[in-house]
N, C-alpha and C positions, 0 to 999 in steps of 0.2 A: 735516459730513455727507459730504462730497466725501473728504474722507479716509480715512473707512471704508470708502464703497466702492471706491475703486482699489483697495487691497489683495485685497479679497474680489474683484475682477473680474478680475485676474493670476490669482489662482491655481483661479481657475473654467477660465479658458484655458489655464492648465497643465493640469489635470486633462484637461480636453475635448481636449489637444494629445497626450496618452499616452494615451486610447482609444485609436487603432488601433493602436501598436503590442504593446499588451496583446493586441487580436484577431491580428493576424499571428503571433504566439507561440504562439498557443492550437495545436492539433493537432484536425484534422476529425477528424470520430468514424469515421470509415472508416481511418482510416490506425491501423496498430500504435502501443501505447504499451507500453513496456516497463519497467516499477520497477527500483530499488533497496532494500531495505529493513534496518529496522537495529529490534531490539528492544531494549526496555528489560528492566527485574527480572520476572519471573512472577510469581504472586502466583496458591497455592502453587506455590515451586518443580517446576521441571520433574522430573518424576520416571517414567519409563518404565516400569518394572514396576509403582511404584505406582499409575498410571491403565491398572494390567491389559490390558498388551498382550504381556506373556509376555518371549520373545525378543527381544532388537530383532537387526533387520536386518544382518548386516554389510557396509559402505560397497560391496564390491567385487560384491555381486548387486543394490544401489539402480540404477535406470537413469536419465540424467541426459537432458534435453533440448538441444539444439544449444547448443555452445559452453563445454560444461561445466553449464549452469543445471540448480537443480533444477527439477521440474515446478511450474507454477498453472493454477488453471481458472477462467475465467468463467462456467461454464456455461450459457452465451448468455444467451436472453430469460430464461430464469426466476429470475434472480439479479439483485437490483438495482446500477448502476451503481457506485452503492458498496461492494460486497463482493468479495472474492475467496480463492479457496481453495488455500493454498501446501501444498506436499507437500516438506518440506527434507529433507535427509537426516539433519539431526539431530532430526527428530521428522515421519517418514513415512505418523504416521498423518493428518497435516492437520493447518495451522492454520488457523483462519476469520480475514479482516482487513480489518476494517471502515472504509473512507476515506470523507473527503468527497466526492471526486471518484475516478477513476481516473484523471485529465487533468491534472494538474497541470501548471501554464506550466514551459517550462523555468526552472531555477533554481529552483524553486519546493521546497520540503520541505512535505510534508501531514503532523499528525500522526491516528493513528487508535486503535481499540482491538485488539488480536488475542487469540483466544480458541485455545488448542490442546485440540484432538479428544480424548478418554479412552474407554478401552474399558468402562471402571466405571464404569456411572451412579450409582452409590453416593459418588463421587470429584468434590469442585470440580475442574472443567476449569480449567485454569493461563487466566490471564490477562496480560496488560501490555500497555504504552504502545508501539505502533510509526512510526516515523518513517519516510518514502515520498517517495521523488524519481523522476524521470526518469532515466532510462540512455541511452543508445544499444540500439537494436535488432541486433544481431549474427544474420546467419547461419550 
């Protein structure tokens, strides 16, 4: 009996010995958190004219955010913690992208769903898989 539980009681205090440096990683909710993000396939294909948005944009009138970024919104309180809405330059009209968190520890890769905006309700909105890390904050 004594042999089983030593094992199981190591690694109860390993675990309880890596709480807090989990919490020290974590980022308070007051402080910026800035992504990376990387998509997978759409699913249908991204197609611009065909989700009826006419012309697209050319890159040199898109306006970027500090440091080159394109723009995203939280739109504060009224958007839950897990969502957010990218505006890329390769599709300006929005993507929705839906995380588990928006905090991810560093190191950390979250995967989530991202849905891109269409001007034709008539048109499935492009889907796929997106993957979401931590960056550095640049000003």
């Amino acid at each position: 009996m004594l042999r089983r539980l030593v094992p199981l009681l190591v690694l109860s205090l390993a675990l309880f010995a890596l709480v807090p440096d989990a919490r020290a990683q974590a980022a308070s909710k007051d402080e910026p958190v800035c992504l990376g993000f990387s998509f997978g396939a759409w699913t249908p294909a991204l197609d611009w004219h065909g989700a009826g948005h006419g012309q697209m944009p050319s890159a040199g009138v898109l306006q970027h955010a500090p440091s080159g970024r394109d723009w995203a919104s939280d739109a504060g309180a009224e958007m839950p913690d897990s969502m957010l809405i990218l505006y890329p330059a390769w599709w300006p009209a929005g993507v929705r992208v839906e995380l588990p968190t928006r905090q991810p520890a560093l190191g950390d890769t979250i995967v989530g769903r991202a849905l891109a905006f269409v001007a034709n309700g008539a048109v499935k909105a492009p889907e796929a898989k997106v993957r979401a890390w931590r960056v550095e904050c640049r000003r």
